[in-house]
C-alpha positions as a Markdown table, in Angstrom:
| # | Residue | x | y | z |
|---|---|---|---|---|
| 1 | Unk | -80.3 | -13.9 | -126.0 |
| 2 | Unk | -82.2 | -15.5 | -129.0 |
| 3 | Unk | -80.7 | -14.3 | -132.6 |
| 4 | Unk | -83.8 | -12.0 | -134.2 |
| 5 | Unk | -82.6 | -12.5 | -137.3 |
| 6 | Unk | -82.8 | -16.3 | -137.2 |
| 7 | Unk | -85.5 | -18.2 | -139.9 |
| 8 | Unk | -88.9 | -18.5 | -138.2 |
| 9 | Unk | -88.7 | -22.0 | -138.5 |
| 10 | Unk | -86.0 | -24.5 | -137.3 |
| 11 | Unk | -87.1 | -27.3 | -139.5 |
| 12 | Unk | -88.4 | -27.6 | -143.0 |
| 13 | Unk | -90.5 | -30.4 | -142.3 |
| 14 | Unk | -92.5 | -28.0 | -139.4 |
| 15 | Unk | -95.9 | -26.4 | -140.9 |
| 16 | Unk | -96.2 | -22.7 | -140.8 |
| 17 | Unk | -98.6 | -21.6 | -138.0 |
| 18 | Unk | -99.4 | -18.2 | -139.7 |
| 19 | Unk | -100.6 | -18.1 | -143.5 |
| 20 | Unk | -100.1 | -14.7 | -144.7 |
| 21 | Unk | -102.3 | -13.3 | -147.3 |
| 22 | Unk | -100.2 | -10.2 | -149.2 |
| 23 | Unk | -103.0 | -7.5 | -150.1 |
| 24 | Unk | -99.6 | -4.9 | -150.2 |
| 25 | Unk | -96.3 | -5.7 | -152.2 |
| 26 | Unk | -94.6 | -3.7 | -149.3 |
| 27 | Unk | -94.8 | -6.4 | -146.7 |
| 28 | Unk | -93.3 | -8.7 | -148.7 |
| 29 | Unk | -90.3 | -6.8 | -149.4 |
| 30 | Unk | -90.4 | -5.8 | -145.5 |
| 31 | Unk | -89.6 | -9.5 | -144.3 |
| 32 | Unk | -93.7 | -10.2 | -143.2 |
| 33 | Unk | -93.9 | -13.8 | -143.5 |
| 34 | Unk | -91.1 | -15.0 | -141.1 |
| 35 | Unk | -91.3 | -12.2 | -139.0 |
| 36 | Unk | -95.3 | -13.0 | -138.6 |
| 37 | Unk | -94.4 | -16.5 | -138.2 |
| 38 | Unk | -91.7 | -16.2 | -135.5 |
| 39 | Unk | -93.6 | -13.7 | -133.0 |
| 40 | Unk | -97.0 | -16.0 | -133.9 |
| 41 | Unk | -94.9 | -18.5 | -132.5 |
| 42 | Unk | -93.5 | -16.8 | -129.4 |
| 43 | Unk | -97.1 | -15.5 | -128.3 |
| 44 | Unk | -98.4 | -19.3 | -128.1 |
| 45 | Unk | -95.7 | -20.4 | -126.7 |
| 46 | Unk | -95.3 | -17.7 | -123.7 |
| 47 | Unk | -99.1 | -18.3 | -122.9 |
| 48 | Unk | -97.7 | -22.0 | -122.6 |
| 49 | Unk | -99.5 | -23.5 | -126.0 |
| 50 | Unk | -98.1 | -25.3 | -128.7 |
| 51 | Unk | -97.7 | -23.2 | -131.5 |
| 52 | Unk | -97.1 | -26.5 | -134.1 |
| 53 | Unk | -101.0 | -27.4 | -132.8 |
| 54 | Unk | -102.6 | -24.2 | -133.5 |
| 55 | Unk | -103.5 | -22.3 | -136.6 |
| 56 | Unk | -103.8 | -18.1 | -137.6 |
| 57 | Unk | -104.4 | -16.3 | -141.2 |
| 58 | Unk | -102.3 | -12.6 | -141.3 |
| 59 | Unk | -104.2 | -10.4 | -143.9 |
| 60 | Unk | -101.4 | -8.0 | -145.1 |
| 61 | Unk | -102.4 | -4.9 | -146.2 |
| 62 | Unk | -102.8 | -1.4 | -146.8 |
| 63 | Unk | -104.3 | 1.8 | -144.3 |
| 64 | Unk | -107.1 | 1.9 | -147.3 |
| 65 | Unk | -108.1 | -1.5 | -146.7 |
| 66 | Unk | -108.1 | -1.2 | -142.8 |
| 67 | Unk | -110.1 | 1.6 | -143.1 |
| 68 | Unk | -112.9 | -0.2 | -144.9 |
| 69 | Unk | -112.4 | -3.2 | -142.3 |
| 70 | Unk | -112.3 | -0.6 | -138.7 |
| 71 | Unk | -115.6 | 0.9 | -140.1 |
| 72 | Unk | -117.4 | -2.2 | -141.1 |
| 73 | Unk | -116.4 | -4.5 | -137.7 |
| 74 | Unk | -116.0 | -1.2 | -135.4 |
| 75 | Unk | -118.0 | 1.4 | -137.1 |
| 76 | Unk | -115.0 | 3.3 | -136.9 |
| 77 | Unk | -114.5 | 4.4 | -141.0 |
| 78 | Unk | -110.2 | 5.2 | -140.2 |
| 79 | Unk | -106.9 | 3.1 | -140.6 |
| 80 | Unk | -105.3 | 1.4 | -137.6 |
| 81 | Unk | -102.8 | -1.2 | -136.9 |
| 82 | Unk | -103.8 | -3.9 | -136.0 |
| 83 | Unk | -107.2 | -5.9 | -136.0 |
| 84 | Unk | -108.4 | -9.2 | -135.3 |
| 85 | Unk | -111.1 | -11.6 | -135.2 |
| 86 | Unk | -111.1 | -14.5 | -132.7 |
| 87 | Unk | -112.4 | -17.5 | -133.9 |
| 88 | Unk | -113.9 | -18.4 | -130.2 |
| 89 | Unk | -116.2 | -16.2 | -128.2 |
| 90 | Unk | -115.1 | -17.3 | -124.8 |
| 91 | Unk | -112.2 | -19.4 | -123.7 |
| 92 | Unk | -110.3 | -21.0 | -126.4 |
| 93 | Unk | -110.2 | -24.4 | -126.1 |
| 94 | Unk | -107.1 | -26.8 | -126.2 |
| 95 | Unk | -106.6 | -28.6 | -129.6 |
| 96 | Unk | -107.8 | -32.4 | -129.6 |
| 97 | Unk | -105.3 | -35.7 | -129.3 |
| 98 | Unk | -102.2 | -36.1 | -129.1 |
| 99 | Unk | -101.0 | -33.4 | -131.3 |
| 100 | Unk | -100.7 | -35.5 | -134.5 |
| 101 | Unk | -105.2 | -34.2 | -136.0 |
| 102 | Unk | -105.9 | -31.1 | -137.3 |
| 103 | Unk | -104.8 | -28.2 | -135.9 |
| 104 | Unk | -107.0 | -25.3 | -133.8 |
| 105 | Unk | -107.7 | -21.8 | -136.1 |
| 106 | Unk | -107.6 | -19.4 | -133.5 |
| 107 | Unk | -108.5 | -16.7 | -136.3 |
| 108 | Unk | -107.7 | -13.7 | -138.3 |
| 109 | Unk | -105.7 | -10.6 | -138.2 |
| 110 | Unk | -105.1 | -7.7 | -140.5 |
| 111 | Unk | -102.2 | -5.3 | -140.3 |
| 112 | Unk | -102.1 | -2.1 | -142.1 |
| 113 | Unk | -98.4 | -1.6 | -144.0 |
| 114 | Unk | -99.1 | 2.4 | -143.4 |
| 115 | Unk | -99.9 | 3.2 | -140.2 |
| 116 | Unk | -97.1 | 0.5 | -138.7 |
| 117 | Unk | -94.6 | 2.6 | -140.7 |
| 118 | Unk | -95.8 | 5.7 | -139.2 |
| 119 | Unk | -95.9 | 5.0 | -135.8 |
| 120 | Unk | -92.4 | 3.2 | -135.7 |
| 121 | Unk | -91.2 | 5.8 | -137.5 |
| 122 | Unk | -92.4 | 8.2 | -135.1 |
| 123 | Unk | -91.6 | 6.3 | -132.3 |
| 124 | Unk | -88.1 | 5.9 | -133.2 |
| 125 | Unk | -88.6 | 2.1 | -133.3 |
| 126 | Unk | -87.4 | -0.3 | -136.2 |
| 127 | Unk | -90.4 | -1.3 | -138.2 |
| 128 | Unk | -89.4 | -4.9 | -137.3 |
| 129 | Unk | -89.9 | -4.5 | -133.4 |
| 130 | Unk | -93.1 | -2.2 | -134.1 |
| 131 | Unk | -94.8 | -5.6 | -136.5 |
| 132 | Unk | -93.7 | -7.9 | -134.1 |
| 133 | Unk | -95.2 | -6.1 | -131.6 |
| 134 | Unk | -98.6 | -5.9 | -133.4 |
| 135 | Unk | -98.8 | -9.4 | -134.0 |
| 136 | Unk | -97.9 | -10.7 | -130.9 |
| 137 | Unk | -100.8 | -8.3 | -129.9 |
| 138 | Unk | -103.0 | -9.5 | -132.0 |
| 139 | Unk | -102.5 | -13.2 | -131.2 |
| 140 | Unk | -102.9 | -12.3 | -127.7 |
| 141 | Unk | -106.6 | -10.6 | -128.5 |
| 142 | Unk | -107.2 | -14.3 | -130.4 |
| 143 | Unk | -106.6 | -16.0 | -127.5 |
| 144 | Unk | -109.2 | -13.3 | -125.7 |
| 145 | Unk | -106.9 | -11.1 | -124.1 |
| 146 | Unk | -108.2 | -7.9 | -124.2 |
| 147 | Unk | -107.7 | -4.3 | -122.7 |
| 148 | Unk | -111.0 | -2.9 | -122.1 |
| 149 | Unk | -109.8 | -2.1 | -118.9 |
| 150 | Unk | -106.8 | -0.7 | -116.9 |
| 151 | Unk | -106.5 | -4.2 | -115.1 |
| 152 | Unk | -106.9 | -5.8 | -118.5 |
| 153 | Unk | -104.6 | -3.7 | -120.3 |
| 154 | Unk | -102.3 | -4.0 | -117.6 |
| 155 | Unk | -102.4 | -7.9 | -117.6 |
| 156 | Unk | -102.2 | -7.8 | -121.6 |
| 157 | Unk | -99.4 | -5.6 | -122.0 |
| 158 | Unk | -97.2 | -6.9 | -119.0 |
| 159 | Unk | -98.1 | -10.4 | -121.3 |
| 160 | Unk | -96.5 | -8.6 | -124.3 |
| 161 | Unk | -93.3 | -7.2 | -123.0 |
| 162 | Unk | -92.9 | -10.7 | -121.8 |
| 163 | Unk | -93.1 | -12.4 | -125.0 |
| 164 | Unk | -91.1 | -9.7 | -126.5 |
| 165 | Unk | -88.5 | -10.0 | -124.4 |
| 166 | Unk | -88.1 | -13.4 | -125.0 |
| 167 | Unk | -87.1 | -12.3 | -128.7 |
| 168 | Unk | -85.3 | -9.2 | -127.7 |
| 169 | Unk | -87.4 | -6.5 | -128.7 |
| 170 | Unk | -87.3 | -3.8 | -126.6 |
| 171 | Unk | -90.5 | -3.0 | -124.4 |
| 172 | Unk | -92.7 | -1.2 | -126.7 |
| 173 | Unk | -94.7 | 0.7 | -123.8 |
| 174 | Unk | -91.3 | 2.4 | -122.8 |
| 175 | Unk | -90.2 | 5.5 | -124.0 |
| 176 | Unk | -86.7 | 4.6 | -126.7 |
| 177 | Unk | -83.5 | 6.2 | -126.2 |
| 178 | Unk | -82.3 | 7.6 | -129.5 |
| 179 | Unk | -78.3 | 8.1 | -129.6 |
| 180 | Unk | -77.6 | 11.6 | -128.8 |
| 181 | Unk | -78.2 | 14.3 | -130.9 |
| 182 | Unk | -80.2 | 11.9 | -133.2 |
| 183 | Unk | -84.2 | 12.4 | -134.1 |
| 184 | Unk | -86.7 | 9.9 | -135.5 |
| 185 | Unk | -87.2 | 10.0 | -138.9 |
């Protein structure tokens, strides 16, 4: 089993594939930019892309600013995890050459500091798992995986418990055992 706790990258010399922008001190302090960068990674590479070729930017921020971003992209004016914007309307293509040009933006997410606190707290889940979780989600909806649809959501999240598997994080769309006697939060 992979060590979760490793560095995101295993050499210095390797350019990050996610560049985080910190709207919220809090993700800082919670370990973001690694994290981000190591699940980033896992989703390209369990869809069997390169991750070194590609490129994502991670807006970091608070429920507040979410909330203004869900009701101007979704006309829905309330916080929520995750979002993202795919830089491709249909298939994504493969980067150009050999690997050694520019890299392919796939696009932007945002993740809200809040509501990802919440929801692993009521879930029982460490906050870690819950993030990963959301951004391997949200690279997956970059590389247009969606779940408009049971067969969609199906595909997408069987995709997910995949990828996080490969890390070691529990399957998110399973209910957690909790140690006796113990409650979340």
């Amino acid at each position: 089993m992979p060590d979760r706790d490793s560095p995101a990258a295993d050499s210095p010399a390797r350019e990050p594939l996610v560049e985080v922008i910190l709207e919220d001190d809090r993700w800082e302090a919670a370990g973001l930019e690694p994290l981000a960068e190591r699940a980033a990674r896992a989703a390209l590479a369990g869809v069997g892309r390169d991750p070194d070729r590609h490129e994502i930017a991670l807006l970091a921020c608070s429920d507040a600013r979410i909330a203004g971003l869900n009701a101007d992209f979704r006309g829905k004016p309330k916080p929520t995890n995750v979002l993202s914007w795919p830089d491709f309307d249909g298939p994504v293509p493969e980067p150009d050459g050999d690997g050694t040009g520019e890299r392919l933006f796939l696009g932007d997410i945002a993740i809200a500091y809040d509501t990802c606190a919440r929801e692993a707290e009521e879930g029982g889940i460490a906050f870690s798992d819950h993030v990963t979780h959301l951004v391997v989600h949200g690279v997956l909806h970059l590389l247009g995986h969606d779940h408009e649809d049971d067969a969609e959501a199906d595909a997408m999240e069987t995709l997910e418990t995949i990828v996080l598997a490969s890390m070691g994080v529990p399957n998110p769309y399973l209910p957690q055992e909790r140690p006796s006697g113990a409650s979340p939060g």
